[in-house]
DRENBA-496486 format. One line per field, with one value per residue (C-alpha): residue in one letter; x, y, z. Coordinates in steps of 0.5 Angstrom, whole numbers, plus 500, padded with zeros to 3 digits. Example, Ala and Ser with C-alpha at 12.3 -4.5 7.8 and 13.67 -1.06 7.14 Angstrom:
2
resn: (A,S)
xx: (525,527)
yy: (491,498)
zz: (516,514)
//
This chain:
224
resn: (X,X,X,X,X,X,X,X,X,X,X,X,X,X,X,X,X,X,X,X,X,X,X,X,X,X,X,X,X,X,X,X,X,X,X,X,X,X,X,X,X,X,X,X,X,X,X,X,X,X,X,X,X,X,X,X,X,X,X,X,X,X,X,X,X,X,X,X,X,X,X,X,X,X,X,X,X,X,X,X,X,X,X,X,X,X,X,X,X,X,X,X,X,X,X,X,X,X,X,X,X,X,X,X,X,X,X,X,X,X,X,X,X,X,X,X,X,X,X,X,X,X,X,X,X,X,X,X,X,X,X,X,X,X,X,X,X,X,X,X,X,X,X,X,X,X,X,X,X,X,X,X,X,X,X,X,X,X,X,X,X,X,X,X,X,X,X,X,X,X,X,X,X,X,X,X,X,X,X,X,X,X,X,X,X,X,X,X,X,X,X,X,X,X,X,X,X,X,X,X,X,X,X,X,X,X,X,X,X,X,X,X,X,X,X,X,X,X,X,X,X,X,X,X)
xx: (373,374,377,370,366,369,370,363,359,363,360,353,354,356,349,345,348,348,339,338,343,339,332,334,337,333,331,338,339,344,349,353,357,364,365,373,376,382,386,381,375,370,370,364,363,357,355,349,346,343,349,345,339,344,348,341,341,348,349,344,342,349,351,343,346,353,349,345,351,354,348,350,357,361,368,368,364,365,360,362,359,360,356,356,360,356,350,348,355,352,348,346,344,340,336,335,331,328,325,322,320,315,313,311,307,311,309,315,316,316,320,326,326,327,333,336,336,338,345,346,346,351,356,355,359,352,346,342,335,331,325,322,315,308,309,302,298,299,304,311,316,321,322,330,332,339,343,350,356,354,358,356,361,369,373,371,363,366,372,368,361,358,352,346,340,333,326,320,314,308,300,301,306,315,319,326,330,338,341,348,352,359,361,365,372,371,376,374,378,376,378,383,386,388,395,396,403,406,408,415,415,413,418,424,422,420,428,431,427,429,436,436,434,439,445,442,442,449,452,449,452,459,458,457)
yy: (620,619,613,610,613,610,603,604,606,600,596,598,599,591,590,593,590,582,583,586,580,576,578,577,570,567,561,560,557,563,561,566,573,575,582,584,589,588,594,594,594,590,582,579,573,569,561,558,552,554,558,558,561,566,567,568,565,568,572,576,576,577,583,586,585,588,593,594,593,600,604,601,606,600,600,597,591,584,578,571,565,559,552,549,543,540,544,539,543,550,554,559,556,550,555,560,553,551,558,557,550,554,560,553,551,545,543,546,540,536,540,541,534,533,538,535,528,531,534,529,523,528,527,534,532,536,540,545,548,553,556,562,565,564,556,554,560,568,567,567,562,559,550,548,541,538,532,531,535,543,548,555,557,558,559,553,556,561,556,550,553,555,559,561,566,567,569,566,570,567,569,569,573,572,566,566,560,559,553,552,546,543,540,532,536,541,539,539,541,535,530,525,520,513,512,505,503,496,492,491,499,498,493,498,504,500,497,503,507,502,502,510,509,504,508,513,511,507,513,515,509,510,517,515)
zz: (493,486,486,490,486,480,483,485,478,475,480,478,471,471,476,471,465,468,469,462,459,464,462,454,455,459,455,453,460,464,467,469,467,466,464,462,461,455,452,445,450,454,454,455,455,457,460,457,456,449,446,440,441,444,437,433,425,422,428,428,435,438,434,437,443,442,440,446,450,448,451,458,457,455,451,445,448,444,447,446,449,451,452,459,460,465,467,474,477,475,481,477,472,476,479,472,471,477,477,469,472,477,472,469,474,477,484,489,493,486,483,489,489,482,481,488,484,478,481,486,481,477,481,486,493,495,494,498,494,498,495,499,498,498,497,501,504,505,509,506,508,506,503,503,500,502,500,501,504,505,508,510,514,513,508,504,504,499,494,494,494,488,488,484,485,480,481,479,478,480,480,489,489,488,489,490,489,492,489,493,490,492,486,485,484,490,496,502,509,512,506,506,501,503,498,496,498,497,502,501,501,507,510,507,510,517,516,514,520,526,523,525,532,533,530,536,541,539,539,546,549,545,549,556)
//
């Protein structure tokens, strides 16, 4: 059972350090986490929108965070950031600011549809936005918005699917948002591509085909 338990508290130990890293960086527009294991220690390396709000002027804020981070238990932690290239393409990031948008006071509906615009004209294949709470009244239920292809069944719904989660904090209660995204260079099972092939290509693979079922059935009659 060691093993277990020490894939267990490894688990744990990294839950806990993606909600503290969360809460801290939260208006630099989280994207996600990576935490790594390296023979000289622990690689962390975070997706945000704002790398340098998470850097901090002369790298002040990074070395407070690496600093926090050995509280966690982590070995020899060394933080590194990265920009987000398309940030449409990031549910994770798409739901951290759609759930910002909400604390702010953004209309469910109006701001469901405005990141589903936003993410479809980026170029996504498609988009389904879900926002549960206490929208309209007392009763918690649950808002989707869905553009495009979404898949939520297969192998396809977890290589082709990108998903993000956040909560906005509102007087009436929590929201939840659930942002899942198929972005532009995702291939899906049902696809095809239609090759552009010459005529004349054509005309010799024709030939060359009729001229091997001549020499066959040639030889068939040679035989009888």
């Amino acid at each position: 059972m060691a093993v277990e338990r020490k894939f267990i508290e490894d688990k744990v130990k990294k839950l806990m350090v993606k909600e503290w890293i969360v809460e801290e960086v939260r208006n630099a527009g989280f994207g996600g986490l990576d935490i790594v294991r390296t023979p000289l220690g622990t690689q962390v390396t975070l997706f945000v929108e704002r790398p340098g709000l998470v850097i901090g002027r002369g790298g002040r804020r990074i070395k407070a965070l690496t600093e926090k981070l050995k509280e966690f238990g982590l070995d020899n932690p060394q933080i590194s950031v990265d920009e987000i290239e398309k940030p449409e393409f990031n549910a994770q990031l798409m739901a951290s600011l759609l759930a910002r948008a909400l604390e702010r006071g953004w209309y469910f509906r109006k701001a469901g549809y405005r990141f589903l615009y936003r993410i479809m004209e980026a170029g996504a294949k498609g988009c389904e936005i879900e926002i549960s709470g206490k929208l309209t009244s007392e009763r918690a239920r649950t808002e989707k918005f869905v553009a495009g292809t979404i898949i939520h069944t297969g192998d396809p719904a977890i290589t082709c699917v990108r998903e993000g989660f956040d909560i906005a904090i509102k007087k009436l209660g929590v929201y939840g948002v659930r942002v899942r995204i198929i972005p532009p260079d995702a291939e899906l099972p049902d696809e095809f591509v239609v090759k552009d092939v010459p005529v004349e290509q054509l005309k010799e693979e024709t030939k060359t085909e009729a001229g091997g079922e001549g020499s066959e059935d040639g030889g068939d009659q040679t035989n009888e």
